[in-house]
Rosetta silent file (secondary structure, phi, psi, omega in degrees, C-alpha in Angstrom):
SEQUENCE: XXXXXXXXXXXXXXXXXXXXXXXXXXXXXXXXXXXXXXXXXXXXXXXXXXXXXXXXXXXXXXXXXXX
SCORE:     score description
SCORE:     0.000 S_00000001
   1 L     0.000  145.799  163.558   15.671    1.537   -4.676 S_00000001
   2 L   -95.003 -167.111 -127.602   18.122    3.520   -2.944 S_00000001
   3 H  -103.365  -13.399 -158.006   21.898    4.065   -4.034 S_00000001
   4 H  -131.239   13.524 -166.128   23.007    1.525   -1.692 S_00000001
   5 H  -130.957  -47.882  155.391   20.320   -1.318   -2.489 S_00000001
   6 H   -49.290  -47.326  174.920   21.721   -0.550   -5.809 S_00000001
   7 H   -40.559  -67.354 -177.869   24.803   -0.755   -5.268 S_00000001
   8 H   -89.699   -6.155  168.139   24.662   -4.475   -3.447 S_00000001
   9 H   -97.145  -33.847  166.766   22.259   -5.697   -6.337 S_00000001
  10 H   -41.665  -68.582 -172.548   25.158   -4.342   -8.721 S_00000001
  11 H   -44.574  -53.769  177.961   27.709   -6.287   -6.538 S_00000001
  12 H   -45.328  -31.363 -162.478   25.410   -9.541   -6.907 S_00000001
  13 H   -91.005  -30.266  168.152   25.091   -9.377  -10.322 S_00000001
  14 H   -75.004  -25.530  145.845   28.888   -9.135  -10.962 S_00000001
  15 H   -34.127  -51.457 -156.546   29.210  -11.656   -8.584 S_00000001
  16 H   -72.892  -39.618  169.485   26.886  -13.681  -10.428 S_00000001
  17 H   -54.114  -38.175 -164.392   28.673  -12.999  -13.719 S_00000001
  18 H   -48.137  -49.989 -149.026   32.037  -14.236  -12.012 S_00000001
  19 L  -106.763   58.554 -142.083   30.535  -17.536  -11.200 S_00000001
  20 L  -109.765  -43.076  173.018   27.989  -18.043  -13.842 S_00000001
  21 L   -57.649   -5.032 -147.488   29.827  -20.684  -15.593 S_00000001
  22 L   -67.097  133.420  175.839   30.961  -21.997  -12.209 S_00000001
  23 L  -100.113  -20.933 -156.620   29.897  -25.853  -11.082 S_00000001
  24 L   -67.963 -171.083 -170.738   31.969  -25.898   -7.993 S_00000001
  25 L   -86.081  163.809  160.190   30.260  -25.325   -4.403 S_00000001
  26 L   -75.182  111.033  154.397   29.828  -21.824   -3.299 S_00000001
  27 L    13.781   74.281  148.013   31.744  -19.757   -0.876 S_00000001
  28 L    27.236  -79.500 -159.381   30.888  -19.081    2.507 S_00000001
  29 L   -73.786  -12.382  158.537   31.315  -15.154    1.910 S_00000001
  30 H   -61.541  -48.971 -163.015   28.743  -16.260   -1.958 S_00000001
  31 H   -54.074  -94.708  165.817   26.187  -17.788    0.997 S_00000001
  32 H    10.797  -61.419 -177.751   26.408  -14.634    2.993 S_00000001
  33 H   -60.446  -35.959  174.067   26.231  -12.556    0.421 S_00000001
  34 H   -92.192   -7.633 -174.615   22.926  -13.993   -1.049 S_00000001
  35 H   -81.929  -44.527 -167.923   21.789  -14.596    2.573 S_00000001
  36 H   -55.996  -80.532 -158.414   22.205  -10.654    3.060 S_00000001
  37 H   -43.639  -33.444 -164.665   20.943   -9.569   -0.210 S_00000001
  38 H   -97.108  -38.068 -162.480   17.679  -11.108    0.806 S_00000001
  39 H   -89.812  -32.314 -156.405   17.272  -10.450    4.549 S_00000001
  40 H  -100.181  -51.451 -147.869   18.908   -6.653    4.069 S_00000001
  41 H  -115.917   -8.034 -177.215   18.102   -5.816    0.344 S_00000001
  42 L    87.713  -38.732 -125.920   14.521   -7.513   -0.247 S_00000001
  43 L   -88.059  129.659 -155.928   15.784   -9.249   -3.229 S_00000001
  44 L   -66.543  118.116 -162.367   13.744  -11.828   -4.111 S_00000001
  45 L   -51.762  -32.147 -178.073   14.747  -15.396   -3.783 S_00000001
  46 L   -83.934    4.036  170.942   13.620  -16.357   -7.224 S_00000001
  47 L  -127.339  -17.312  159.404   16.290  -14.050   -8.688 S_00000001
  48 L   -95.418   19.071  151.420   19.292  -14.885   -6.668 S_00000001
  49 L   -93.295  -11.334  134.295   18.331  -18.300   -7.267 S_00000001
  50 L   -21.685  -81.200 -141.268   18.464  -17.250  -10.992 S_00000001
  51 L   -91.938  -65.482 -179.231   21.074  -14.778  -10.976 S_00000001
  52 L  -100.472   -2.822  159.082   23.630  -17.865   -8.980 S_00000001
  53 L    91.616   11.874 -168.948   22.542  -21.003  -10.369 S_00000001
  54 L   -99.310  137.585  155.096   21.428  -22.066   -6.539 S_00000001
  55 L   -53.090  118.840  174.346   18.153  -23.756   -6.105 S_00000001
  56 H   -48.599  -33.457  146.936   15.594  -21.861   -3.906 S_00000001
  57 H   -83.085   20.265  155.034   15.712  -24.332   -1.325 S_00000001
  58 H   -82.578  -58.804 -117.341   19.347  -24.269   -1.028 S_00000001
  59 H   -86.426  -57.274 -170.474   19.320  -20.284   -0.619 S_00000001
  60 H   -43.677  -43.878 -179.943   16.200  -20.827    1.884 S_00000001
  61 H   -71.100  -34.555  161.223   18.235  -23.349    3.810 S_00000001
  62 H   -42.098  -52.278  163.820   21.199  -21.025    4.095 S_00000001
  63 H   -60.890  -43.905  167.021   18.896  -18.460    5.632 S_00000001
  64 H   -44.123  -22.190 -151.395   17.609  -21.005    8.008 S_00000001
  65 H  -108.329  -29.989 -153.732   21.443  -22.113    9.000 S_00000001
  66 H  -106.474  -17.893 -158.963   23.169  -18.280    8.516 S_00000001
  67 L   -86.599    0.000    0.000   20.102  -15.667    9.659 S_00000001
């Protein structure tokens, strides 16, 4: 990966730590962010649906609605 693909999978994952406990809805700038990380960064759907507690057809519909 390079330093900046690092970098934004670093950010997710501290992200992810933030809200890990978290029940409430997500953010805007969390959809975005996992919307990015996927379209920008590769990152596989099955680990920021992991990694945030979102169901892989939420994150998929978010790309449909934000990409």
């Amino acid at each position: 990966m390079e330093k900046n693909e690092d970098s934004v999978l670093l950010e997710l994952q501290e992200l992810a730590l933030r809200h890990k406990e978290s029940k409430k809805q997500k953010t805007l700038e969390e959809k975005l962010m996992i919307v990015k990380a996927h379209l920008l960064n590769h990152v596989p759907i099955s680990q920021l649906s992991a990694d945030f507690h979102v169901n892989r057809l939420t994150i998929r519909r978010w790309i449909s609605t934000f990409a």
